[in-house]
N, C-alpha and C positions, 0 to 999 in steps of 0.2 A: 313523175307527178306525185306518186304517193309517197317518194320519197320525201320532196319541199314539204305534205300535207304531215309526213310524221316529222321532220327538221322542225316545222313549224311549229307542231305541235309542240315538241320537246322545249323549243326557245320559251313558248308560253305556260309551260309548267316550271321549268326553269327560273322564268322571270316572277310568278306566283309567289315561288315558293321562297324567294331573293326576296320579297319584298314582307312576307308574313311575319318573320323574326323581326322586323324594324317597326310593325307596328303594335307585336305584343310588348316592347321593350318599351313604346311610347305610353299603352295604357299602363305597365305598371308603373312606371315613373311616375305618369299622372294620379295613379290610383295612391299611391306611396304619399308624393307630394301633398295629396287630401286629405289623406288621412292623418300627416302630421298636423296641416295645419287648422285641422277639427281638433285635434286633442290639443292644440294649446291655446285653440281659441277656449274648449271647453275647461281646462285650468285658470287661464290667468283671467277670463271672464264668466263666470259660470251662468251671470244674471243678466249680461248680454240680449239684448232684442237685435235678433235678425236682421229686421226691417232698417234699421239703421248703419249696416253695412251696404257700402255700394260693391253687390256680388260680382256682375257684368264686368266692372273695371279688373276683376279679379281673374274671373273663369274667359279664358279666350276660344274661341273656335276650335272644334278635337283637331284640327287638320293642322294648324298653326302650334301647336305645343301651349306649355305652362309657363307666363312672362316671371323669368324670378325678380327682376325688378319691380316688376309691379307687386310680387309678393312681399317682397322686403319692405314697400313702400307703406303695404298695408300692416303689416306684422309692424312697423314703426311708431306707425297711427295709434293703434290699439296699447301700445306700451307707452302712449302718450298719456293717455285716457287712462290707465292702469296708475300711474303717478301722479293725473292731476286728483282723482278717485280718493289716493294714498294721504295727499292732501289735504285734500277735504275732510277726514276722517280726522286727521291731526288737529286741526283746526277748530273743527267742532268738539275734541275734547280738552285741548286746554282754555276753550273758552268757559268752563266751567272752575269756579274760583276753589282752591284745597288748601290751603297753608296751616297746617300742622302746628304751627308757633303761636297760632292767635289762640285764647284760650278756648279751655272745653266745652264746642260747642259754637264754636264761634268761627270753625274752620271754613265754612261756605263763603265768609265775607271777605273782602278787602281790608288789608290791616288799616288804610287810612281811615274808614269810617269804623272801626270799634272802639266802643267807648268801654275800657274796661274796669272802670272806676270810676265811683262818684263823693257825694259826700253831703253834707246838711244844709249847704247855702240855702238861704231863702230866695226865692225869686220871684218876678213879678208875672201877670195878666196878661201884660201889655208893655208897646217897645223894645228894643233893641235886646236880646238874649247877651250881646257885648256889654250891655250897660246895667245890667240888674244886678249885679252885685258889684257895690262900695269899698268894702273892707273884707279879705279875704281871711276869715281865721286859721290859726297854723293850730291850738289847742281846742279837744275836746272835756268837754266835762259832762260827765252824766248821773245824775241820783234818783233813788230808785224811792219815790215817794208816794207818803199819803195827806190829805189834806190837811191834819190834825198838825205836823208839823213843817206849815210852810212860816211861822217865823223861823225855825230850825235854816230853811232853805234859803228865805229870803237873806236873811245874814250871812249862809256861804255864798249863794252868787252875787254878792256883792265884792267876794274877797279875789273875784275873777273879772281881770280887765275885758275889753271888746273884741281882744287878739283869740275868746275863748268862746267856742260855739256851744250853748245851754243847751241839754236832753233830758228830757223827766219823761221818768218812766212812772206811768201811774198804776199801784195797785189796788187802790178802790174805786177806780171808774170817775173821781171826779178831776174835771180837768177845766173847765169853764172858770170854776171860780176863781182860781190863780191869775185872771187876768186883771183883779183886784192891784200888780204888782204892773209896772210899766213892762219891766222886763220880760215877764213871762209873756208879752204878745210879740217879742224876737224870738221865745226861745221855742224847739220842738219836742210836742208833748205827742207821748207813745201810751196808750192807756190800753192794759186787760187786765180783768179783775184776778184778786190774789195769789198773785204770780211773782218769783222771788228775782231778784237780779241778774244770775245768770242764766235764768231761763230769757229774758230781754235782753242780754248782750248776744249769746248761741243768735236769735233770732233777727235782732238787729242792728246787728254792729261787725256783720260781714269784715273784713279786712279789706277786701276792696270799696268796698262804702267810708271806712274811716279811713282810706291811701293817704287822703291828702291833708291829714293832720299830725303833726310832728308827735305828740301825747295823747293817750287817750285816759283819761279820768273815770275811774267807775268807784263812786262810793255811794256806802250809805246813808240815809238822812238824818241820822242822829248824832252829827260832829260840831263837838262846837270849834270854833275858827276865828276866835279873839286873837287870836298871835300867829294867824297865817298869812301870805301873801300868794297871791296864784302867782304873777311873774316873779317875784323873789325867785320861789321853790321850783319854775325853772329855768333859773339860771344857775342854782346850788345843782342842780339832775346834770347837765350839763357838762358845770365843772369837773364833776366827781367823775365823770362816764356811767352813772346808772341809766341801762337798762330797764328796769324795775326798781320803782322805789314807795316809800309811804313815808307821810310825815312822822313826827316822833309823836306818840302819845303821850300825855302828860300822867306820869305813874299814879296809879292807887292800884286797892288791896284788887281792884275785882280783871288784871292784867294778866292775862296768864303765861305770858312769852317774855322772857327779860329782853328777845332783841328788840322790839318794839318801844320800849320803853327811852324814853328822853333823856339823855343826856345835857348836859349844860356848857360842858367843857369844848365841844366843839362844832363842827360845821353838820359834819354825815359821821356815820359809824357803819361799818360795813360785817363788823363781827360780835361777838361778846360769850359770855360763861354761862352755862343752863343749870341746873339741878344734876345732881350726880345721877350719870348714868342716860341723860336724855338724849347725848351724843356724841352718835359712834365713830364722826370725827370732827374735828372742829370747824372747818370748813365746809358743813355741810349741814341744811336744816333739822333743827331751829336753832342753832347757833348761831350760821351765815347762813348767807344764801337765800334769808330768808326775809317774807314782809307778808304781813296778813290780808285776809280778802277784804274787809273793811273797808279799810280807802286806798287799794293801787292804782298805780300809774304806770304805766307804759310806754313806751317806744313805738314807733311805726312797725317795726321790726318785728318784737318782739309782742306784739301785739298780735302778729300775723302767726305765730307758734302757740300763740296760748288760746284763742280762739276754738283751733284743734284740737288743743288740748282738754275744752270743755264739752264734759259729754251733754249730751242733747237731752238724757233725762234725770241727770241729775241736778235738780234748781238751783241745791242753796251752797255750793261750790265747798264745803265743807272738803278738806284736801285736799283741794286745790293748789293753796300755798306752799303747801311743801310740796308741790311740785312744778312749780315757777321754775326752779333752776336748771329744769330740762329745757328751757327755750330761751336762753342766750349762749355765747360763745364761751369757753370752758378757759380760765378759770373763775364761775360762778360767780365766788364771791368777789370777786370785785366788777361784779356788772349788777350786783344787788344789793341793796342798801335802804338804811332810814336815815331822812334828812332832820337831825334835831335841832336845826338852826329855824327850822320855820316846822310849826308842833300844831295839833290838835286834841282837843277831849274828847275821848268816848263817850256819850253820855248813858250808852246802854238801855235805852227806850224800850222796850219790849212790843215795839210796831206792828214786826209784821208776822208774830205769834198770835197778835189776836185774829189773825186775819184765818187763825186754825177753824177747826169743829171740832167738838168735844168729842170722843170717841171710845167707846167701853169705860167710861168713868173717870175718863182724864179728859183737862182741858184743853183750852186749844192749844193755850203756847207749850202744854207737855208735849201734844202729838208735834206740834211741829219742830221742838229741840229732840224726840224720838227720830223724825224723819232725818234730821239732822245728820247724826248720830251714825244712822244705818247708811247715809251715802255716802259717807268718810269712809264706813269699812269697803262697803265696794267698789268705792276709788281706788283705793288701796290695791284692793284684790285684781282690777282690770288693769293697775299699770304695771305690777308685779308678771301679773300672766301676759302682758301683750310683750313684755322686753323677754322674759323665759323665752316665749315660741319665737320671736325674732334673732335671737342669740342662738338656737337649735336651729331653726333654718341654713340659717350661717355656718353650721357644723361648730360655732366655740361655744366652749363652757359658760353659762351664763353667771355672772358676776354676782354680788350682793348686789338687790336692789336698794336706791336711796332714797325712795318712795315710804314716808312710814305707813 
């Protein structure tokens, strides 16, 4: 009897202890299995709400084990939800518009709607935006005036067909009274007081504003224009391939440039002979190369280089001209030229010196040929020093400048 009760006993510690190793082997598994898949729920979802995991489907009864089907099934899910997530994400940043190619500033938009240029058409109130403008002009022309000489004016915009969009720039503020002229109620008047020509081109004559005109015309208002024709002179620009050109001036004593000066003998001249010693090659202004700020013309182009080239406080463009030949394709002189087939007079008005103030005992037009004067040499000086430091950049030697 105490035999069966210690057999007995033995089978039951026996079987205890058979059975103890198969159930800690169950909890680490289990414990294992959790704890991996906590750490990759807490990786790949960090933001995860609990509540919306179905657990139950997950954790099955201790006695039954860990279903890995169902685990995989769940770990599937979850990495469903991780991609469509990854999506969304994607989705919501390129619907945010970047293009890099539209101009500065203009990157947020869609290229179809930017308008990146305009220009002087007139347009109406009212009706179709398709139908307000008739005649689209290909030339501009602009002069920079005062009311004293609008017959001066009136007789050059007559020497420009309809193909040529009119801009008056006013520097005494009156601008009404020109409507005395049919034409001035088509053309666009720019009016601030005593302000010199290229201080109103810098301002308003953007290159994307003038895009859509083949020429842009910037003179002064003192030319006379008995022997010019606006279409003649450009179909002579044309011919020739100028870039840059002015008509011929009709010589007298008060000329100071021989290139400028009319010939008779031909169509265009592109070069000619200076006073000894005024240049240091022939090819290069004031020999060629060269046309005055008085009355140029421009190219679309080159329009777009000289613009730049005009600094923002320097008004009265005083050397300027000699340095035109920085903003066409090299070689210069034959993209720069005077056309002597179609000529104009200087009449040399002394306009818009009165528009000075007397100042330490000189008058106006002294101070304003002084200011003159002083912005020629600074021109000078800023295109000199900006090629030096760009050639030094470069690491090469910088060249003679052709700037005088």
């Amino acid at each position: 009897m105490s035999q069966k009760i210690v057999n007995g006993m033995g089978m039951v510690g026996r079987s205890a202890i058979a059975r103890n190793p198969n159930e800690t082997m169950r909890l680490i598994v289990t414990t294992f299995v959790g704890v991996v898949f906590g750490f990759l729920i807490g990786v790949s979802f960090p933001t995860l709400i609990l509540t919306k995991l179905n657990l139950p489907s997950i954790v099955e009864d201790k006695n039954s084990g860990l279903s890995i089907q169902t685990f995989f099934n769940a770990w599937s899910s979850m990495k469903g939800s991780r991609n469509t997530s990854t999506e969304a994400q994607k989705l919501n940043s390129t619907s945010k518009i970047w293009v890099p190619s539209n101009p500065r500033g203009a990157e947020r938009l869609p290229p179809a709607i930017v308008a990146a240029e305009s220009d002087f058409y007139l347009r109406r109130l009212w009706g179709k935006p398709s139908e307000d403008v008739t005649i689209k002009q290909k030339y501009l022309v602009t002069f920079t005036v005062g009311y004293d000489q609008k017959a001066n004016i009136d007789a050059a915009v007559k020497k420009f067909s309809e193909n040529f969009t009119i801009l008056l720039f006013h520097y005494d503020g009156r601008t009404t009274e020109w409507d005395e002229f049919e034409w001035s109620k088509r053309a666009i008047h720019v009016s601030a007081r005593k302000q010199a020509k290229w201080w109103y081109a810098k301002r308003f004559l953007h290159p994307d504003i003038v895009a859509l005109y083949d020429y842009i015309f910037i003179w002064d208002e003192d030319l006379g224009v008995e022997h010019f024709d606006g279409e003649e002179y450009i179909k002579l620009v044309r011919k020739h391939g100028l870039e840059i050109s002015q008509p011929g001036l009709e010589p007298n004593r008060r000329l100071p440039w021989q290139m400028t000066k009319r010939r008779d003998d031909r169509e265009v001249h592109k070069e000619t002979e200076e006073r000894p010693g005024w240049c240091s090659d022939p090819h290069l202004p004031p020999c060629a190369a060269f046309v005055e700020i008085m009355a140029p013309v421009f190219s679309r182009d080159a329009w777009r280089c000289v613009w730049h080239l005009i600094q923002n406080d320097l008004i009265h463009g005083w050397g300027l001209d000699l340095a035109f030949q920085k903003c066409v394709e090299q070689p210069a002189h034959e993209k720069i030229g005077v056309v002597d087939a179609q000529w104009i007079v200087h009449q040399t008005i002394p306009s818009l010196g009165n528009q000075g103030e007397a100042v330490n005992g000189k008058g106006p037009g002294q101070g304003v040929k002084d200011r003159c004067k002083k912005e020629w040499t600074l021109f000078q000086s800023r295109v000199a020093n900006a090629e030096k430091a760009y050639y030094v950049s470069m690491g090469i030697d910088p060249p003679n400048s052709t700037a005088r």
